[in-house]
N, CA, C and O atoms as CSV, one atom per row, in Angstrom:
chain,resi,resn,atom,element,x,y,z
A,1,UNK,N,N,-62.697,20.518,-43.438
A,1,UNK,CA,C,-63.605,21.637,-43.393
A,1,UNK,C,C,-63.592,22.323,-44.763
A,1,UNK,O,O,-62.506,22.519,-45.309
A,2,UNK,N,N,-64.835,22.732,-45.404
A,2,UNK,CA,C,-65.088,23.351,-46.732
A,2,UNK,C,C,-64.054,24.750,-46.577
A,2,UNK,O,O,-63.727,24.876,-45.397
A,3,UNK,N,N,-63.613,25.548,-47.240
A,3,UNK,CA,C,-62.670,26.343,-47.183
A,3,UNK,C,C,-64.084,27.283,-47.647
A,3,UNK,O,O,-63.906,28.424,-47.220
A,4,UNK,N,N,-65.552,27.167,-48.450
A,4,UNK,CA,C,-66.409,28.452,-48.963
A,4,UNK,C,C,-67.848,27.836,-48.271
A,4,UNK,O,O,-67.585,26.645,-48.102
A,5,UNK,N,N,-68.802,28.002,-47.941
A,5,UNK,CA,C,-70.004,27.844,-47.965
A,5,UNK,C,C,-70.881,29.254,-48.398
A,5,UNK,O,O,-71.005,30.368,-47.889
A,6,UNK,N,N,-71.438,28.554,-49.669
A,6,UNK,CA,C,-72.629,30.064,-49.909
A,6,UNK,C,C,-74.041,29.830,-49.377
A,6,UNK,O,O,-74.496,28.899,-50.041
A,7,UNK,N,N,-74.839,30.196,-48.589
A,7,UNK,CA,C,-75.714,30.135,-48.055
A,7,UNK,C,C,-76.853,31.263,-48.500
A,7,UNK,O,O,-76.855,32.419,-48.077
A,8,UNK,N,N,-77.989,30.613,-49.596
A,8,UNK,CA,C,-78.813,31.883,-50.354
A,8,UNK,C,C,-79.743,31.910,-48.567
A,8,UNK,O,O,-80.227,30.927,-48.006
A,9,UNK,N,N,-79.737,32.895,-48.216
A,9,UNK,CA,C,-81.171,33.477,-47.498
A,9,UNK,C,C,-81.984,33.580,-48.384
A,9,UNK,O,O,-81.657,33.959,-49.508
A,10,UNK,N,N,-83.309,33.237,-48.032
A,10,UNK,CA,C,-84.663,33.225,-49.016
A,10,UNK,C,C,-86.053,33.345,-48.000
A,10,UNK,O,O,-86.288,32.582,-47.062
A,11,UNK,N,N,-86.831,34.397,-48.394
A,11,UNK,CA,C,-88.246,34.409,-47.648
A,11,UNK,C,C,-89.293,33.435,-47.991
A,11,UNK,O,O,-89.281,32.991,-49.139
A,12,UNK,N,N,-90.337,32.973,-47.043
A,12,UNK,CA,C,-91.069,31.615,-47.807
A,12,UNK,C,C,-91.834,31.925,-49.009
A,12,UNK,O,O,-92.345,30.989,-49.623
A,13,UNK,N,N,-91.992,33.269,-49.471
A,13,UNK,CA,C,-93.042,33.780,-50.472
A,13,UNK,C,C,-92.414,33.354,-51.773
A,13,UNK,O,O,-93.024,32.703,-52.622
A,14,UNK,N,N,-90.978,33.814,-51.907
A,14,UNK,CA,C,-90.304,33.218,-52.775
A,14,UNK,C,C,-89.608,31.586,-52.760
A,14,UNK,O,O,-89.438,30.883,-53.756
A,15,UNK,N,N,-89.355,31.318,-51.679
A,15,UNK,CA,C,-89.421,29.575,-51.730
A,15,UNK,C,C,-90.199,29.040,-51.954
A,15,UNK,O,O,-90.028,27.884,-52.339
A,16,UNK,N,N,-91.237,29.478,-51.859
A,16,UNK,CA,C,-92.582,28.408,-52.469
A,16,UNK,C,C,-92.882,28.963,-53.501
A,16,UNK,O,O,-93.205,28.012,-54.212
A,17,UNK,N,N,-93.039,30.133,-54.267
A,17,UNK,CA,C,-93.191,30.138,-55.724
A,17,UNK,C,C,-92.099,29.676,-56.339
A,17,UNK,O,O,-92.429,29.145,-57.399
A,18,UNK,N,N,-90.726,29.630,-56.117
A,18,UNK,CA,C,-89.978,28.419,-56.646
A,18,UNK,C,C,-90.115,26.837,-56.435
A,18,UNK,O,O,-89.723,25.982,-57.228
A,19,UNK,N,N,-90.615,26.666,-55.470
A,19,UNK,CA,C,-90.758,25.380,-55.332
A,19,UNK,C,C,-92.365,25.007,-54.777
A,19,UNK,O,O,-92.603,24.429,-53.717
A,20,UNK,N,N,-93.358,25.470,-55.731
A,20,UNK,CA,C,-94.483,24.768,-54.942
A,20,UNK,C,C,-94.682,23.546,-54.850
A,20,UNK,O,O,-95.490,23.237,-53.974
A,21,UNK,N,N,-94.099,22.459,-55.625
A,21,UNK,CA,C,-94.516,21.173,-55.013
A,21,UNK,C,C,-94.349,21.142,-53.395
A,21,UNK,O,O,-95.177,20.683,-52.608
A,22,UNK,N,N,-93.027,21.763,-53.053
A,22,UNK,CA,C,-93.305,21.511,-51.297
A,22,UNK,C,C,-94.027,22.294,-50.537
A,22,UNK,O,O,-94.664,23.301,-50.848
A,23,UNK,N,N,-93.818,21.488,-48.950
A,23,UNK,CA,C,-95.535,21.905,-48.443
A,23,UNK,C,C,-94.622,23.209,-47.751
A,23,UNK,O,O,-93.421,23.274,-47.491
A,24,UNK,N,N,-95.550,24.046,-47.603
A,24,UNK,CA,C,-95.154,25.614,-47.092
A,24,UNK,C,C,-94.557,25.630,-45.471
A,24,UNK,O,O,-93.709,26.435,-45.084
A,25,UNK,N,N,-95.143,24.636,-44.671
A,25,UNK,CA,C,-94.302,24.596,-43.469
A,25,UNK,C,C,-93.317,24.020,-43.532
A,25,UNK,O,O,-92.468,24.338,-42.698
A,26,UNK,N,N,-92.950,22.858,-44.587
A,26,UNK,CA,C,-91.433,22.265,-44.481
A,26,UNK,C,C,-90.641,23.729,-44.901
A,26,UNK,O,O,-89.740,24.229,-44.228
A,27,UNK,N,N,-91.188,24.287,-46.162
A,27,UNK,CA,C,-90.083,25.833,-46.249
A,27,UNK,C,C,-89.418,26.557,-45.187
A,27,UNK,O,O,-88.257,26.830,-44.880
A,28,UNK,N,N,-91.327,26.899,-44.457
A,28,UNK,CA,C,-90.769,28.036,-43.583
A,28,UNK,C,C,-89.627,27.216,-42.681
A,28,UNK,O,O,-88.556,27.818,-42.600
A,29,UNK,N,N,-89.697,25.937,-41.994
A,29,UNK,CA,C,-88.956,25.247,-41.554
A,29,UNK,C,C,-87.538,25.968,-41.680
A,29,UNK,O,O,-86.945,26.805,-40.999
A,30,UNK,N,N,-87.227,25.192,-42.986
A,30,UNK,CA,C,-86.124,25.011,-43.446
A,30,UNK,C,C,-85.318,26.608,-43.638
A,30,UNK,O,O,-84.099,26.773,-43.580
A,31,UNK,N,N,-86.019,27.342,-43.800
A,31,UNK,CA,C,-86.024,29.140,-43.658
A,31,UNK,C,C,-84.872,29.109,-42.249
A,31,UNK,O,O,-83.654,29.289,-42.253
A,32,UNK,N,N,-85.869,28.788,-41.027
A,32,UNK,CA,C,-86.227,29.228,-39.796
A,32,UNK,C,C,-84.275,28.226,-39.592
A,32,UNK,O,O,-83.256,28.904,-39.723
A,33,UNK,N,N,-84.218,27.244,-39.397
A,33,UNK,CA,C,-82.868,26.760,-39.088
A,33,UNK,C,C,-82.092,27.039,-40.022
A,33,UNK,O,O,-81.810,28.137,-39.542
A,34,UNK,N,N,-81.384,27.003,-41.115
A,34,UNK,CA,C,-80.458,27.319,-42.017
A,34,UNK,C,C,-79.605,28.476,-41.499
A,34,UNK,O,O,-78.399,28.458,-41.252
A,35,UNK,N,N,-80.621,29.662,-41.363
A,35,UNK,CA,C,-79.109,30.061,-40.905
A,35,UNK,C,C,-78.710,29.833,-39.358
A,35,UNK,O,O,-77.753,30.497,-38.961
A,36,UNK,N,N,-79.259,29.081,-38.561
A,36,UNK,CA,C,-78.559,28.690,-37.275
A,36,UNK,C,C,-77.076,27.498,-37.700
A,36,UNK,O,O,-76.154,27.117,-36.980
A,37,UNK,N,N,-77.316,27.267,-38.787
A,37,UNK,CA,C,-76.169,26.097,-38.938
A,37,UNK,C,C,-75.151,26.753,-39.028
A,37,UNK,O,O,-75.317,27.871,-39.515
A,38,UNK,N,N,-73.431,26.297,-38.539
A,38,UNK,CA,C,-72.396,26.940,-38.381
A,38,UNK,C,C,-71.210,26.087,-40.066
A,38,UNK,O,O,-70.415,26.520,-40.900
A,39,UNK,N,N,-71.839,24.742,-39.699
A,39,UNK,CA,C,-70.647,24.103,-40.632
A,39,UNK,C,C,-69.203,24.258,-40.075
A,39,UNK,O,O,-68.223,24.757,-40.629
A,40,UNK,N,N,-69.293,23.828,-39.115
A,40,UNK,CA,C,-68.278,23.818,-37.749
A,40,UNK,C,C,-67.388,25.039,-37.654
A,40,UNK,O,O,-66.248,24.963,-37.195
A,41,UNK,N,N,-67.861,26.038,-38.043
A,41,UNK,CA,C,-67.039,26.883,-38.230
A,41,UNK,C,C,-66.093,27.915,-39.510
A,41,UNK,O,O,-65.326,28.878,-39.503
A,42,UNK,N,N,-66.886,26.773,-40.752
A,42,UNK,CA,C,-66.436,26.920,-41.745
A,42,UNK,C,C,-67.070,28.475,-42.208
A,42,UNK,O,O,-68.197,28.879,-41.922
A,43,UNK,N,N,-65.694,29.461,-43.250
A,43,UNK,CA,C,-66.836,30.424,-43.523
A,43,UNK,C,C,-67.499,30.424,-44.658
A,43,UNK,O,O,-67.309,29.740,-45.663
A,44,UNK,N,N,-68.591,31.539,-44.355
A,44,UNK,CA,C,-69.889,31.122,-44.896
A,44,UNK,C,C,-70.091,32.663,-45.738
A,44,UNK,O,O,-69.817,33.758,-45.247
A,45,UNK,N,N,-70.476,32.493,-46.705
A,45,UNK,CA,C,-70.709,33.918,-47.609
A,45,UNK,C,C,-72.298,34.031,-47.327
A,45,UNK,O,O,-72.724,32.888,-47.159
A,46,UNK,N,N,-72.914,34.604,-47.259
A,46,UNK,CA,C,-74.878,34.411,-46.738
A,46,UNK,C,C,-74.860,35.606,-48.195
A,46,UNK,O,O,-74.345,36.719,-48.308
A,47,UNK,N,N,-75.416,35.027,-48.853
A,47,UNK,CA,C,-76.315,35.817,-50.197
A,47,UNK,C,C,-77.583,35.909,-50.331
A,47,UNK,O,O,-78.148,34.838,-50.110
A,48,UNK,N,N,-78.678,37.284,-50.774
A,48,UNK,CA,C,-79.884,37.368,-51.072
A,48,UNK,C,C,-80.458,36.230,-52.172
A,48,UNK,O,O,-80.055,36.264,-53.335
A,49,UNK,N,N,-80.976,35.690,-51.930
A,49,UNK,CA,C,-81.345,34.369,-52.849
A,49,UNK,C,C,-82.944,34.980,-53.397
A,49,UNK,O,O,-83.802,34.261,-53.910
A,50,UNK,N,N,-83.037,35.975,-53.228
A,50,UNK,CA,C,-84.426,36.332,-53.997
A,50,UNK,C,C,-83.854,37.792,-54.837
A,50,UNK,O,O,-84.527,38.805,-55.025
A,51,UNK,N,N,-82.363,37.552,-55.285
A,51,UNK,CA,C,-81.979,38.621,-56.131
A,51,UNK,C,C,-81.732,37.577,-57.485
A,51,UNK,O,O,-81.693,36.368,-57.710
A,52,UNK,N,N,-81.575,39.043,-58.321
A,52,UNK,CA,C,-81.381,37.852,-60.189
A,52,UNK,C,C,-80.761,36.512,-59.941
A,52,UNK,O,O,-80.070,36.605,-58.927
A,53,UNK,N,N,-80.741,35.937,-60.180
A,53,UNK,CA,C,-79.812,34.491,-60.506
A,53,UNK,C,C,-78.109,34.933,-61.156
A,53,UNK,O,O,-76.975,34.659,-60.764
A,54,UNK,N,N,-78.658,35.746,-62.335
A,54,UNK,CA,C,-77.449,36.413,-62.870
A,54,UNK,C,C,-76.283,36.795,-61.487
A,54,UNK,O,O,-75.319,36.117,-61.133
A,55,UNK,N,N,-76.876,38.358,-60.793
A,55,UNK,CA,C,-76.063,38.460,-59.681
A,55,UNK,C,C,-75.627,37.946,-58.677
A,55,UNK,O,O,-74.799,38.587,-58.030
A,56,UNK,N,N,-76.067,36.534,-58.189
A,56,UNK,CA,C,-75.745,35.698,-57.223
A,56,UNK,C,C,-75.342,34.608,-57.614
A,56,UNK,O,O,-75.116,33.770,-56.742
A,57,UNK,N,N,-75.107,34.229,-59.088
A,57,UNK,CA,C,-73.401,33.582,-59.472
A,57,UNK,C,C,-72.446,34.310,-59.912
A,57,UNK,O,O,-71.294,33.995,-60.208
A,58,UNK,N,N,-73.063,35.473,-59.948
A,58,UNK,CA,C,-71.440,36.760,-60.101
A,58,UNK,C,C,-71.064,36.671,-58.674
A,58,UNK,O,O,-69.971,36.173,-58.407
A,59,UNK,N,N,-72.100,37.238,-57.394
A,59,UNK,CA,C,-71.089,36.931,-56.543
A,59,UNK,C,C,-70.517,35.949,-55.775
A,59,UNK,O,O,-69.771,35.996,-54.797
A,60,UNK,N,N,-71.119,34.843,-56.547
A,60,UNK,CA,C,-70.627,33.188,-55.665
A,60,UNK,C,C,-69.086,32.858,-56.356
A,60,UNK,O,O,-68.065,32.487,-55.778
A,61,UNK,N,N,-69.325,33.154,-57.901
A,61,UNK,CA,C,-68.228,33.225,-58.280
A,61,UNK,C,C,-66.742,34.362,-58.055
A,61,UNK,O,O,-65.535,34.145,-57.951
A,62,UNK,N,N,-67.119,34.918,-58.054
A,62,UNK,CA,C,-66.292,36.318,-56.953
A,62,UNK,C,C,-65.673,35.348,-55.611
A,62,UNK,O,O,-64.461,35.250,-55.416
A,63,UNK,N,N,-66.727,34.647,-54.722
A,63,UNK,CA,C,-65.785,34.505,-53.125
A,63,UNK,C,C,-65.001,33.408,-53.807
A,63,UNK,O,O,-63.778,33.544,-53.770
A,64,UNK,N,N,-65.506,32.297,-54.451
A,64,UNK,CA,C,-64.656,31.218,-55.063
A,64,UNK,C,C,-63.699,31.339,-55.158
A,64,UNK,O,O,-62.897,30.693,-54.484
A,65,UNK,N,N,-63.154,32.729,-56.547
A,65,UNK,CA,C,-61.845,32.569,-56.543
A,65,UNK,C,C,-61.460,33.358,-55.277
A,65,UNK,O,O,-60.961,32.719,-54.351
A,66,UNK,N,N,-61.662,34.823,-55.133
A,66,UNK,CA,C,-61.219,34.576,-53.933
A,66,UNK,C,C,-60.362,33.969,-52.809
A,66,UNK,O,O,-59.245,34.256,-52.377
A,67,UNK,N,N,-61.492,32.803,-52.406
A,67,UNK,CA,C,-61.030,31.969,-51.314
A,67,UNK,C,C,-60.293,30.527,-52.028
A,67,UNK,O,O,-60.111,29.434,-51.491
A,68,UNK,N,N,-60.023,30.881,-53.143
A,68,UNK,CA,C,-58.897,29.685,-53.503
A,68,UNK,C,C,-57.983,30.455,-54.017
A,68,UNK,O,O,-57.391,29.776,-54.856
A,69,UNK,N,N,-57.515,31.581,-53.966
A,69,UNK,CA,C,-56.659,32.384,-54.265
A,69,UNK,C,C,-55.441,32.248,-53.425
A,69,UNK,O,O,-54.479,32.995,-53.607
């Protein structure tokens, strides 16, 4: 079992202006289950994924050490 999972939450407005090659219902899709996944239990940090880039490897890097601490 992973000892970190970071999981960006993201709305489809911003998943598809990051990624318009894909089609807008596979997004919302992929939106809509993600966070139902558990990763058997493993824990999971859930981060705003439509904040700077800057601040959401400050705080990915933050649980890292952390959780290998």
């Amino acid at each position: 079992m992973p000892v970190l999972l970071i999981r960006l939450g993201i709305d489809e407005q911003t998943a598809f202006a990051r990624k318009p090659d894909h089609q807008l219902a596979a997004l919302q899709e992929k939106i809509a289950v993600t966070p139902q996944l558990t990763f058997n239990g493993a824990r999971i940090l859930e981060l705003d994924g439509r904040q700077p880039a800057d601040e959401i490897l400050q705080a990915s890097l933050r649980a890292i050490h952390a959780a290998l601490s």
